[in-house]
The first five atom37 places (N, CA, C, CB, O) and aatype in JSON, in Angstrom:
{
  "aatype": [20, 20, 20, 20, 20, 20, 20, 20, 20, 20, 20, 20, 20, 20, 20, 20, 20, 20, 20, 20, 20, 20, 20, 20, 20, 20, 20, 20, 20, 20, 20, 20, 20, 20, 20, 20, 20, 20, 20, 20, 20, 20, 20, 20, 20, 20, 20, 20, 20, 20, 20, 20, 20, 20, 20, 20, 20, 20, 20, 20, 20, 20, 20, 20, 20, 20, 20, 20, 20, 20, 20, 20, 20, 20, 20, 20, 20, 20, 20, 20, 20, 20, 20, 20, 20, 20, 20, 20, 20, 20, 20, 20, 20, 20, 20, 20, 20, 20, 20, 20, 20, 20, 20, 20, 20, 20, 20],
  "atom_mask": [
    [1, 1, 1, 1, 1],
    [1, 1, 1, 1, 1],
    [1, 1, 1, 1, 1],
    [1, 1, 1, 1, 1],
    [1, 1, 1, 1, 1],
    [1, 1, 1, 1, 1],
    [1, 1, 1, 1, 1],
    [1, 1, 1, 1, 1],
    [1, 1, 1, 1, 1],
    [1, 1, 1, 1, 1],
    [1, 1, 1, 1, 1],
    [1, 1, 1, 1, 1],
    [1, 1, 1, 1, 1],
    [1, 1, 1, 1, 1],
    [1, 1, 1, 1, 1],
    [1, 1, 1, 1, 1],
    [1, 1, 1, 1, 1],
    [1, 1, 1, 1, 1],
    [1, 1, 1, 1, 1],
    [1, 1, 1, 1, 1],
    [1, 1, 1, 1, 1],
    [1, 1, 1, 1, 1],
    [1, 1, 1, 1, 1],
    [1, 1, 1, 1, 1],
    [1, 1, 1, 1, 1],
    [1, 1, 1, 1, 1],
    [1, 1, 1, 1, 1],
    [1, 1, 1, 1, 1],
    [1, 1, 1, 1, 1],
    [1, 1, 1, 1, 1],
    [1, 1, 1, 1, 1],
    [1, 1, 1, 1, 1],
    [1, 1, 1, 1, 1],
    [1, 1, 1, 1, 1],
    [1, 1, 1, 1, 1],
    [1, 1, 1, 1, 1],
    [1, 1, 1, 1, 1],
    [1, 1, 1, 1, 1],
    [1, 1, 1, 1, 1],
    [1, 1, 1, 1, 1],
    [1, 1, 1, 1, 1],
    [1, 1, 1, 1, 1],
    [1, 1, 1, 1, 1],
    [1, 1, 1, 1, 1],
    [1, 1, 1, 1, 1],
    [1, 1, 1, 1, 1],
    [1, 1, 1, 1, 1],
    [1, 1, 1, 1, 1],
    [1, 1, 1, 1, 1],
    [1, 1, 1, 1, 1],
    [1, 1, 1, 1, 1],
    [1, 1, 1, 1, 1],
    [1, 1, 1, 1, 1],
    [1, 1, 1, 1, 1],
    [1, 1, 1, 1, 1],
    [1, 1, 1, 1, 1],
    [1, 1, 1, 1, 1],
    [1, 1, 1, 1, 1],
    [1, 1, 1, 1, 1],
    [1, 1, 1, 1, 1],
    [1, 1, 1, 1, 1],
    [1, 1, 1, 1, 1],
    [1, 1, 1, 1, 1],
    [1, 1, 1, 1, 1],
    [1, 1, 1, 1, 1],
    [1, 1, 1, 1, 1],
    [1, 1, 1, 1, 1],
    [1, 1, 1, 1, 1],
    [1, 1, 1, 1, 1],
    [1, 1, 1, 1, 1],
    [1, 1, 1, 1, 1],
    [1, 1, 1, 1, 1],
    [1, 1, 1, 1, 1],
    [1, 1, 1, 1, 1],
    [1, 1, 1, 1, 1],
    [1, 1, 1, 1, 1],
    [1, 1, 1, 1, 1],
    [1, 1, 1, 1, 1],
    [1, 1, 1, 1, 1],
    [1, 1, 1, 1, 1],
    [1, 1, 1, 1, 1],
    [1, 1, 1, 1, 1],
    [1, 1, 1, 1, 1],
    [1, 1, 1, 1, 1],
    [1, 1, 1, 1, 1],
    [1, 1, 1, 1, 1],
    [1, 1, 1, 1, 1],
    [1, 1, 1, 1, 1],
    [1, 1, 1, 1, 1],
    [1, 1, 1, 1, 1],
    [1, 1, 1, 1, 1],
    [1, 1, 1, 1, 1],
    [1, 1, 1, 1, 1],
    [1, 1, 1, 1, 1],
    [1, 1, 1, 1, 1],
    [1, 1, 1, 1, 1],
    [1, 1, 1, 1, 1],
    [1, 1, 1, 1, 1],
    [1, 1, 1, 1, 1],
    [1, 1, 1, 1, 1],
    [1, 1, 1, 1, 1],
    [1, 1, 1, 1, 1],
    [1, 1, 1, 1, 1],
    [1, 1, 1, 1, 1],
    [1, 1, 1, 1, 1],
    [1, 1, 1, 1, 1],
    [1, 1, 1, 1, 1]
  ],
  "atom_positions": [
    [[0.85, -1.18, 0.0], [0.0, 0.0, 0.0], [0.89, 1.24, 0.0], [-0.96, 0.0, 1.23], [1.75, 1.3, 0.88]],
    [[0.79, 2.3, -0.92], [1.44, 3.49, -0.88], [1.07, 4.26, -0.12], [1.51, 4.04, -1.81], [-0.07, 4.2, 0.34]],
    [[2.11, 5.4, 0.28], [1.9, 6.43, 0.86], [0.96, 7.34, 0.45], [2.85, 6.89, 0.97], [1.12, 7.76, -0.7]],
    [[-0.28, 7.92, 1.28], [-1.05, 8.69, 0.63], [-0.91, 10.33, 1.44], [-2.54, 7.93, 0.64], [-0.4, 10.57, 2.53]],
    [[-1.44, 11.16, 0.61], [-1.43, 12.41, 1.48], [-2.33, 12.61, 2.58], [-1.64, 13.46, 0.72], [-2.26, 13.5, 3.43]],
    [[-3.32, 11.54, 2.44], [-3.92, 11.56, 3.26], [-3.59, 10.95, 5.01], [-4.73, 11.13, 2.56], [-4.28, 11.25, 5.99]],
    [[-2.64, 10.26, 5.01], [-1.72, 9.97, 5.84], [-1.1, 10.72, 6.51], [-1.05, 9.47, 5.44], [-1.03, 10.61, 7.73]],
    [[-0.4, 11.86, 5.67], [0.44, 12.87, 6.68], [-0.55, 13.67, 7.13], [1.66, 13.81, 6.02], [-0.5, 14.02, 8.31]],
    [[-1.43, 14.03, 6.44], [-2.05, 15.17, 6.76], [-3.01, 14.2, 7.8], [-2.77, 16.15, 5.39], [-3.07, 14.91, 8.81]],
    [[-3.49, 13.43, 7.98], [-4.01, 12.98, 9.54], [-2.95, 12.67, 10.37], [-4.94, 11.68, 9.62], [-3.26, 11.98, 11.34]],
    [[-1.93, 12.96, 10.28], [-0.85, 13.01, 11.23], [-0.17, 14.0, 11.64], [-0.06, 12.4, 10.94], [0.59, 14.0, 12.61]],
    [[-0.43, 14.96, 10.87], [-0.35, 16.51, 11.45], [-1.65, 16.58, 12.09], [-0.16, 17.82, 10.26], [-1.68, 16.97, 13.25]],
    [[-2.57, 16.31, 11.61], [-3.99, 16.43, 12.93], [-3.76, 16.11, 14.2], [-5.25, 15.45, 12.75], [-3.9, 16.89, 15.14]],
    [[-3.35, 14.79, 14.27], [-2.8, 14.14, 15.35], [-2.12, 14.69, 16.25], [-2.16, 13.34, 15.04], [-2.38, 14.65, 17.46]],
    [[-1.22, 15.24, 15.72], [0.17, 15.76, 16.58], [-0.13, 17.46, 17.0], [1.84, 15.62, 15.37], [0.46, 18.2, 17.79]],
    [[-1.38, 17.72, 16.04], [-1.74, 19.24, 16.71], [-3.17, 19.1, 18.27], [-2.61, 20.41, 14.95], [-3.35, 19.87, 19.2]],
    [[-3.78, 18.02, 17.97], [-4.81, 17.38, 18.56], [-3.95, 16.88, 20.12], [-5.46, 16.06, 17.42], [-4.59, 17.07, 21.15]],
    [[-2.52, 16.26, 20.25], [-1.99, 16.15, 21.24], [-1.61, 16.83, 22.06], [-1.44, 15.76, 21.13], [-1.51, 16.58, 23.26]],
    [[-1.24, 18.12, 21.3], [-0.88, 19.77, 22.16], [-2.11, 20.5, 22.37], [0.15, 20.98, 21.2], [-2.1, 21.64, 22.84]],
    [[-2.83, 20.1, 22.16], [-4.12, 20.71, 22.37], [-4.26, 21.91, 21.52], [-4.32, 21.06, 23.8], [-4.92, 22.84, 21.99]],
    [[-3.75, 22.03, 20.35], [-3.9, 23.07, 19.34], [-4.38, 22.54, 18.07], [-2.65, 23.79, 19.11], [-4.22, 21.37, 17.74]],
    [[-5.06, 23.56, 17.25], [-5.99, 23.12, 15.82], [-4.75, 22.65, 15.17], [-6.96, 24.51, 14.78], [-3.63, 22.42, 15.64]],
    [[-5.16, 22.57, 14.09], [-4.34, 22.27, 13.15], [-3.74, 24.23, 12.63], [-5.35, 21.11, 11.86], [-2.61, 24.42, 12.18]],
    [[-4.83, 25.52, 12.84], [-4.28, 26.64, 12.41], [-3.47, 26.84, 13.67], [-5.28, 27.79, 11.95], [-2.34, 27.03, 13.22]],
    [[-3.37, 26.91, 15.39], [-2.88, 26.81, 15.61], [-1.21, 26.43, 15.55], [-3.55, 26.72, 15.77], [-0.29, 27.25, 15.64]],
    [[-1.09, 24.92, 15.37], [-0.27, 24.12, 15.01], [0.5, 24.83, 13.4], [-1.12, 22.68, 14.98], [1.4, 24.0, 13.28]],
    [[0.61, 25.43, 12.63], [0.95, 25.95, 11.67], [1.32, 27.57, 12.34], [-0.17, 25.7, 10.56], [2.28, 28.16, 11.85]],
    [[0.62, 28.15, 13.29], [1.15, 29.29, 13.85], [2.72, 29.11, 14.46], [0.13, 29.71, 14.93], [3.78, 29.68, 14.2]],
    [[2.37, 28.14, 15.3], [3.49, 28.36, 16.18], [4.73, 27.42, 15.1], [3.12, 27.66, 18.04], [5.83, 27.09, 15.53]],
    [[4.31, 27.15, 13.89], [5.56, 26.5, 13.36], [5.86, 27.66, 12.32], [5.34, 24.85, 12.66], [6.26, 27.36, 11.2]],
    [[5.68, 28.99, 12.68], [5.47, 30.1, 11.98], [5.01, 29.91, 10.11], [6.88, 30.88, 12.27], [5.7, 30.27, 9.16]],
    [[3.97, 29.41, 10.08], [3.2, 29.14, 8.68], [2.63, 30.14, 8.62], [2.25, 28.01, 8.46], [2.77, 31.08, 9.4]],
    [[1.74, 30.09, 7.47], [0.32, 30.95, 7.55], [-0.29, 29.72, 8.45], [-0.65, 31.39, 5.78], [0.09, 28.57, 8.7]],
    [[-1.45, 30.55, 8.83], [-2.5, 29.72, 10.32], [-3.55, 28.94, 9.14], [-3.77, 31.28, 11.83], [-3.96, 27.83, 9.45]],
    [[-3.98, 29.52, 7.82], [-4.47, 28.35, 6.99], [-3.58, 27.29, 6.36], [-5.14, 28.87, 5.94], [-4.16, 26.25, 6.08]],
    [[-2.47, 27.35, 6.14], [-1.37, 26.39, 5.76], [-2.13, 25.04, 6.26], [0.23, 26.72, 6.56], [-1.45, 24.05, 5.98]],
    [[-2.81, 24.86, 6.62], [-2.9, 23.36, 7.15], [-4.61, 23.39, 6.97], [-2.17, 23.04, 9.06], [-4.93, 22.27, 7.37]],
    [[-5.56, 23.92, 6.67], [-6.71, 23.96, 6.26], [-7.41, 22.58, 5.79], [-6.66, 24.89, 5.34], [-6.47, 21.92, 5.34]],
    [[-8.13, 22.13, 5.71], [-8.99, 20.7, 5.31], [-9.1, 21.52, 3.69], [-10.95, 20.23, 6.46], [-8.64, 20.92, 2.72]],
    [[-9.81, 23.07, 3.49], [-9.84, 23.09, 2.51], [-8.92, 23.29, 1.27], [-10.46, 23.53, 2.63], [-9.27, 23.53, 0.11]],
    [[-7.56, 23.14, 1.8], [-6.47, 23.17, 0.86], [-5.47, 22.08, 0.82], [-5.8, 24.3, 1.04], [-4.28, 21.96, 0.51]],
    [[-6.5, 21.29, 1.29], [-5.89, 19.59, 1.55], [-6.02, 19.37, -0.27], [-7.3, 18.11, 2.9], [-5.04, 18.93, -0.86]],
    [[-6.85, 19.58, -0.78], [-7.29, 19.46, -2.33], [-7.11, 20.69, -2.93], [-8.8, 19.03, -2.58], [-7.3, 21.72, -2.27]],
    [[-6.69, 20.72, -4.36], [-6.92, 21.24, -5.26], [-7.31, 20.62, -6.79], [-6.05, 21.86, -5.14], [-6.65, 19.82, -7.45]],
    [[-8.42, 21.16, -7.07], [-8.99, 20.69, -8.16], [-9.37, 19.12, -8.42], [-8.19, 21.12, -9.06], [-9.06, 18.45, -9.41]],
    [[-10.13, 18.7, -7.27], [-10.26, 17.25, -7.15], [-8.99, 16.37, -6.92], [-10.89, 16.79, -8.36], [-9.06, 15.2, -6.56]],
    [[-7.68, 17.1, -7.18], [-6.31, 16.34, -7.08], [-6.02, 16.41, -4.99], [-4.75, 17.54, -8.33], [-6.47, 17.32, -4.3]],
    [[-5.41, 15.5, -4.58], [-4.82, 15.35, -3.44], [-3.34, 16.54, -3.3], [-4.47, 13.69, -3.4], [-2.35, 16.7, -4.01]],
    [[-3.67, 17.0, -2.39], [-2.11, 18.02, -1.95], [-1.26, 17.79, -0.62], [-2.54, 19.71, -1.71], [-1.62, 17.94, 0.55]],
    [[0.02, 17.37, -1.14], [0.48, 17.25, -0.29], [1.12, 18.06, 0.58], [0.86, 16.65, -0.53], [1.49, 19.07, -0.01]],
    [[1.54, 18.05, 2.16], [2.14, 19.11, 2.95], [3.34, 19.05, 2.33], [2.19, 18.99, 4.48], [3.86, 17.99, 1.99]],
    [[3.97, 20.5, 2.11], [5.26, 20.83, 2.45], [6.46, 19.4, 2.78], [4.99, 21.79, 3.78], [6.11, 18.3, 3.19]],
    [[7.81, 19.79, 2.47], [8.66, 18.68, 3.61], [8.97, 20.06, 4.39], [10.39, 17.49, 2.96], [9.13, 19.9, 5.6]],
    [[9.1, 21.45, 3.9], [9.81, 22.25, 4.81], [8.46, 22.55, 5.77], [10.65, 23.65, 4.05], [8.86, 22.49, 6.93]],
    [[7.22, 22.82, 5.76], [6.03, 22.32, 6.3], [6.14, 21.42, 7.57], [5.38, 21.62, 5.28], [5.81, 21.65, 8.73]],
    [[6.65, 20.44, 7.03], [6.59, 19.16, 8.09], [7.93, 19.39, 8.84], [6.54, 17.47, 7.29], [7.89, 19.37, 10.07]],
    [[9.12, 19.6, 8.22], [9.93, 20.1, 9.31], [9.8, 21.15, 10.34], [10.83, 20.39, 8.84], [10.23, 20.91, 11.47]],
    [[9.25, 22.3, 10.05], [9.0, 23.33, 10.78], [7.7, 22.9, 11.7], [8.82, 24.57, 9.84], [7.67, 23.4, 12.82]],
    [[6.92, 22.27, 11.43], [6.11, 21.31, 12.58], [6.82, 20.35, 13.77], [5.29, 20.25, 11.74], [6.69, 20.21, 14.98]],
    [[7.48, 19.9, 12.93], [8.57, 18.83, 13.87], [9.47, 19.39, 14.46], [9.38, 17.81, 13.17], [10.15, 18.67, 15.2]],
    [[9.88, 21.14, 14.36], [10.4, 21.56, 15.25], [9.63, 22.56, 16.18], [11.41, 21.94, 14.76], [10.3, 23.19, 17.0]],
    [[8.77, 22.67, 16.14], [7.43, 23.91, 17.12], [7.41, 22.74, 17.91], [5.45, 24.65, 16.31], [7.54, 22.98, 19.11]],
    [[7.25, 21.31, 17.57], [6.44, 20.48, 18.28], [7.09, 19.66, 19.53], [5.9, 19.59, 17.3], [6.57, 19.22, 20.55]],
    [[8.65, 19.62, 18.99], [9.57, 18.36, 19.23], [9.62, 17.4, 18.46], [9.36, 17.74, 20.26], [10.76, 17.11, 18.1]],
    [[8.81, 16.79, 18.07], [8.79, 15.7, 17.66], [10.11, 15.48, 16.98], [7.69, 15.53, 16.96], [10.71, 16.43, 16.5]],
    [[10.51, 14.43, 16.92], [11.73, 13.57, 15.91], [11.15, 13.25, 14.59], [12.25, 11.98, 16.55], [10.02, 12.77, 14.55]],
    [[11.98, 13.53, 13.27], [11.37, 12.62, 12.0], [10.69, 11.51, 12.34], [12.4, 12.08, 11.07], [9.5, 11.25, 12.16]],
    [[11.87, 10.64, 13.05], [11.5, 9.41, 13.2], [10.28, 9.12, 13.51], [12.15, 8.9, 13.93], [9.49, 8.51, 12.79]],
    [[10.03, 9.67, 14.85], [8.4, 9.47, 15.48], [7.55, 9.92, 14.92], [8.03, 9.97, 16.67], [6.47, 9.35, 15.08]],
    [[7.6, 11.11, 14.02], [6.69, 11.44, 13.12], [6.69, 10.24, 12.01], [7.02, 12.85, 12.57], [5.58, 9.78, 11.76]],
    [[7.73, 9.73, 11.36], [7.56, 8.9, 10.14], [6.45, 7.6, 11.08], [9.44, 8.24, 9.34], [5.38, 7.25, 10.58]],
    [[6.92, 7.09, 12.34], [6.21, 5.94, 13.12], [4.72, 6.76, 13.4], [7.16, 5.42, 14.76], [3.7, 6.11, 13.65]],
    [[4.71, 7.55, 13.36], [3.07, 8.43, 13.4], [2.53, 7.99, 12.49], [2.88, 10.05, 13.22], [1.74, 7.07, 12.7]],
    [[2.74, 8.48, 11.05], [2.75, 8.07, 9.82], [2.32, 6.71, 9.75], [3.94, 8.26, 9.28], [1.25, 6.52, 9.17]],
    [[2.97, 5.7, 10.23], [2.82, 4.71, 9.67], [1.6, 4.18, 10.76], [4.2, 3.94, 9.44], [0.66, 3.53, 10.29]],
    [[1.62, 4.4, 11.8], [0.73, 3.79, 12.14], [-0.77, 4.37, 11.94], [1.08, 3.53, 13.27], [-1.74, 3.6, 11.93]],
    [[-0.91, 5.84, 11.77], [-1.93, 5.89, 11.22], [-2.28, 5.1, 9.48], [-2.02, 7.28, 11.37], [-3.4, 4.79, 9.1]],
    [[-1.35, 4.98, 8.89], [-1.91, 3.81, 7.59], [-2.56, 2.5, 7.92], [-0.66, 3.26, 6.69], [-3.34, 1.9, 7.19]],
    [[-2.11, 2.12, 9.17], [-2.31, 0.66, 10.04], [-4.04, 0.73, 10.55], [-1.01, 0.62, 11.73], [-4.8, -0.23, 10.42]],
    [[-4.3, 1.64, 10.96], [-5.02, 2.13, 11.47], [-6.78, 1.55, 10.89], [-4.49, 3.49, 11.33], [-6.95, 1.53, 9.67]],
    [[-7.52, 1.29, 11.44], [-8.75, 0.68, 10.47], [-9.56, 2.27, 10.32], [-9.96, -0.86, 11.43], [-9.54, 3.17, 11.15]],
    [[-10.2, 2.26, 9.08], [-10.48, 3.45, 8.88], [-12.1, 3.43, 9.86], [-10.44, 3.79, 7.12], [-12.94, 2.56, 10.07]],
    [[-11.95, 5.1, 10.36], [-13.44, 5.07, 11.14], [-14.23, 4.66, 10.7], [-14.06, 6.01, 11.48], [-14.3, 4.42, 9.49]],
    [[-15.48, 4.33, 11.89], [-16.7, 4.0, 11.48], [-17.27, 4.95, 10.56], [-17.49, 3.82, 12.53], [-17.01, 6.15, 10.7]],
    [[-18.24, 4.42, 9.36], [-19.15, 5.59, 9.13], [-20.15, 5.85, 10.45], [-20.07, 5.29, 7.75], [-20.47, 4.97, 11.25]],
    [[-20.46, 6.88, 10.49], [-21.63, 7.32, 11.72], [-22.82, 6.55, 11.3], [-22.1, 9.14, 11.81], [-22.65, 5.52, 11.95]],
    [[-23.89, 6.38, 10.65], [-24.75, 5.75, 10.07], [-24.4, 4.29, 10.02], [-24.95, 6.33, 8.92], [-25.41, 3.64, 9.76]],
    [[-23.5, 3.66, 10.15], [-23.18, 2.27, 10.0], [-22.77, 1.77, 11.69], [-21.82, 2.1, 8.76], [-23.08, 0.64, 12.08]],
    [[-22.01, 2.8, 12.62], [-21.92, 2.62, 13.98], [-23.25, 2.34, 14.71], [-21.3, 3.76, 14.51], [-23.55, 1.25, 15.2]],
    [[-24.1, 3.59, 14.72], [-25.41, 3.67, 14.77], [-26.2, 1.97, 14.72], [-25.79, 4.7, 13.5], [-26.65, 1.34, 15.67]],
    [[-26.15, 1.61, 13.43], [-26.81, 0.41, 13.22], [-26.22, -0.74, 13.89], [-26.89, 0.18, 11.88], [-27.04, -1.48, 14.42]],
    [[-24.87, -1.12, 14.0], [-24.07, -1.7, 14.73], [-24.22, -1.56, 16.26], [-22.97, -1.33, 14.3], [-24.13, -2.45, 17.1]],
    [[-24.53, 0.16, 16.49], [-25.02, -0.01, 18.15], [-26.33, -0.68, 18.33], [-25.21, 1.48, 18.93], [-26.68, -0.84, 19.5]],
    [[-27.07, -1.06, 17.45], [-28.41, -1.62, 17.85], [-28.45, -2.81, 17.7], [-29.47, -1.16, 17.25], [-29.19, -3.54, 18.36]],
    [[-27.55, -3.26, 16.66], [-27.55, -4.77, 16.81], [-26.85, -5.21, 18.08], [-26.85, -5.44, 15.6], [-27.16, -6.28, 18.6]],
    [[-25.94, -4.45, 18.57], [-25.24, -5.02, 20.24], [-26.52, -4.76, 21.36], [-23.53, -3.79, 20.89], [-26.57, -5.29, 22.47]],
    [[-27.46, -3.87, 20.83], [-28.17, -3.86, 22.14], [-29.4, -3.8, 22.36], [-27.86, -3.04, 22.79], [-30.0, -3.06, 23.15]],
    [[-29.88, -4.76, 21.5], [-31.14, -5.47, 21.68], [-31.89, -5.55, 20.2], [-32.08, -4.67, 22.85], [-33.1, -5.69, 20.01]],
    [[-31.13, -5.45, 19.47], [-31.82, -5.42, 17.68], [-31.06, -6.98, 17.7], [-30.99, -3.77, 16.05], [-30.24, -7.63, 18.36]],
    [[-31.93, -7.11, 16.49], [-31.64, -8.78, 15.74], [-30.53, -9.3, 16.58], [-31.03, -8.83, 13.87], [-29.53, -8.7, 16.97]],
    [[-30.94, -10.63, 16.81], [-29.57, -11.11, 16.79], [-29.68, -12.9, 16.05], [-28.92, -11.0, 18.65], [-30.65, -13.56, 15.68]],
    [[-28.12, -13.2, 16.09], [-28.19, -14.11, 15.04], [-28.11, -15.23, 15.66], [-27.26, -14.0, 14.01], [-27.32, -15.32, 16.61]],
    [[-28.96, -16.42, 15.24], [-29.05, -17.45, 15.87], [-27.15, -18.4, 16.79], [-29.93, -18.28, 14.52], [-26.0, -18.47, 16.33]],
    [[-27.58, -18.76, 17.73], [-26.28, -19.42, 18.67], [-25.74, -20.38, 18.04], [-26.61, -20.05, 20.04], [-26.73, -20.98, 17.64]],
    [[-24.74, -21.01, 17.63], [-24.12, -21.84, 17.06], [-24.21, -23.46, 18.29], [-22.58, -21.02, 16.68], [-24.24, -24.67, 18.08]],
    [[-24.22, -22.76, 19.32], [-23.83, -23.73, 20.61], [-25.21, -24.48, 21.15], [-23.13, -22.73, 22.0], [-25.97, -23.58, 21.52]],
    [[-25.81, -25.72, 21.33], [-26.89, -26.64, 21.83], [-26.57, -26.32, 23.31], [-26.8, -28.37, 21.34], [-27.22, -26.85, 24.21]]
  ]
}
């Protein structure tokens, strides 16, 4: 499976979400512009955009973080099972708690 942009950029979420700062936040104090990190400039023109590397360095130094632990950020968000849809949790919460259930295998 390749690297997607969608990867780093939920890993800059991550790592701004741990300091307790947005993601515009998190681009302030790595002296960016405070939209530099925007959901809506995650895309252009239906195409995927990727962050910066000087972006991601200047994050990795506001933050601490090490490449390294950032690249292991990275990867484990790819690992990661993608969220529930909300509408599919929902239905899933009702089958755990008192909707259908499926016959016992066990006599």
């Amino acid at each position: 499976m390749r690297l997607q942009a969608d990867d780093l950029w939920a890993a800059i979420d991550q790592l701004a979400s741990e300091h307790g700062w947005t993601v515009s936040g998190l681009a302030r104090r790595a002296g960016l512009d405070p939209t530099a990190f925007n959901r809506s400039k995650r895309q252009i023109r239906d195409r995927d955009r990727w962050p910066a590397s000087s972006s991601i360095a200047k994050v990795l130094e506001a933050t601490g973080e090490s490449f390294r632990d950032f690249a292991m950020r990275v990867a484990a968000v790819r690992q990661a099972p993608p969220p529930l849809d909300p509408a599919q949790s929902g239905k899933q919460a009702r089958r755990n708690n008192g909707g259908p259930q499926a016959p016992s295998s066990q006599s």
